[in-house]
N, C-alpha and C positions, 0 to 999 in steps of 0.2 A: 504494500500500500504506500505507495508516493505521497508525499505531501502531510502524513501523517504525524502526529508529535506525542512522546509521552512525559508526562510530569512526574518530575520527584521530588519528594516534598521530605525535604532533608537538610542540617544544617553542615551536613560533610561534602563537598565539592567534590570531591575523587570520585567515588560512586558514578553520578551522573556525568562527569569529564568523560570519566574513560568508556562507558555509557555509548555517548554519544559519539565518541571516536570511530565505535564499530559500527553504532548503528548507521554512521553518515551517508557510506554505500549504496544501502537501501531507501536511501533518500527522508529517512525518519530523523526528526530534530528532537531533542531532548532538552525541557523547560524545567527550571527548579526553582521551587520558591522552598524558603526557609520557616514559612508560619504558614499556618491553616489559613490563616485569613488573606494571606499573600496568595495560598491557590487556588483559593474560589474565586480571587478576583480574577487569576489566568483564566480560571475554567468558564468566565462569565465571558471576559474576551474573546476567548478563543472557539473555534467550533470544530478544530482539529485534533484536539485530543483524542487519543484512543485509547491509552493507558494510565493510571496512576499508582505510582512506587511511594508508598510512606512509611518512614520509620514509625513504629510504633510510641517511641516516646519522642517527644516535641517539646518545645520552650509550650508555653500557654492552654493549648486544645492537647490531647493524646490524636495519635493517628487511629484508634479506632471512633472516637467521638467524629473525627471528619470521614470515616465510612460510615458511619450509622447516618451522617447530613448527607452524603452522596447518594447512599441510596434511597433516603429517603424526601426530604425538602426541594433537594438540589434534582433531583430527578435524575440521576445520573447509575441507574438500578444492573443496565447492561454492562456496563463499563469494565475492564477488567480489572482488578485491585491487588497488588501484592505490597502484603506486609512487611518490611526489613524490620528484623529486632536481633539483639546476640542474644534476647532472655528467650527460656522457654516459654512456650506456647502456654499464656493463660487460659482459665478455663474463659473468661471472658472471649479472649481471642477465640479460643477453641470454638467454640458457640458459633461465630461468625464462621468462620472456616466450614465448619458441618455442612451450613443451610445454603449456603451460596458458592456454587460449582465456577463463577469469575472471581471468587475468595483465594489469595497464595499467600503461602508464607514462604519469608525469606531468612535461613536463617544464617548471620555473622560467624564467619569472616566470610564474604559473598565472590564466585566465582565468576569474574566479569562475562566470561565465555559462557553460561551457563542462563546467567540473567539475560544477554541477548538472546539467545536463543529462547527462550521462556517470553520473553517482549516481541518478539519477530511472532510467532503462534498465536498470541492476542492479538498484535495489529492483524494478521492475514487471517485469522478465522472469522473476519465479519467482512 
């Protein structure tokens, strides 16, 4: 999918650097904001979003509180969602993970070869 962009919603650069290094090929751009409220603004802007990568914990919102607004308020229900954290899977997380088959976890120290390929399959399976 050309033209397509995924956001990651992270306060660590490297990730989505090297991210978007691979995915550039493919024509796919990788946007990061650092605050929930910094990516709902992207996701307001933008209409090329196909993916969204967020750490589970964040300066002010958690990343699960901006999946439960994505799928819910934000309308963003299809979207496909992977979770970066180094902690294990809460039951909290867990929960979300179960019920929602575009639900991923990601778990720390993250294989950048691994995460494209995993982002490539979400942007080309719609």
């Amino acid at each position: 999918m050309t033209g397509a962009a995924i956001l990651f919603v992270t306060s660590e650069p490297m990730i989505p650097r090297l991210t978007g290094e691979l995915l550039d090929r493919d024509g796919i751009v990788v946007c990061r904001a650092e605050t929930v409220a910094e990516a709902e603004r992207i996701l307001a802007e933008r209409d090329d979003i196909a993916a969204v990568c967020s750490e589970v914990v964040l300066s002010g919102e958690t990343g699960i509180e901006f999946y439960d607004r994505l799928r819910g308020e934000l309308g963003k229900g299809e979207m496909p969602f992977f979770f970066i954290t180094a902690l294990n899977v809460t039951s909290e997380l867990g929960r979300r993970l179960r019920r929602d088959i575009r639900c991923h976890h990601l778990q720390k120290p993250i294989d950048p070869y691994e995460l494209v390929t995993l982002l490539r399959e979400a942007v080309h399976h719609d």
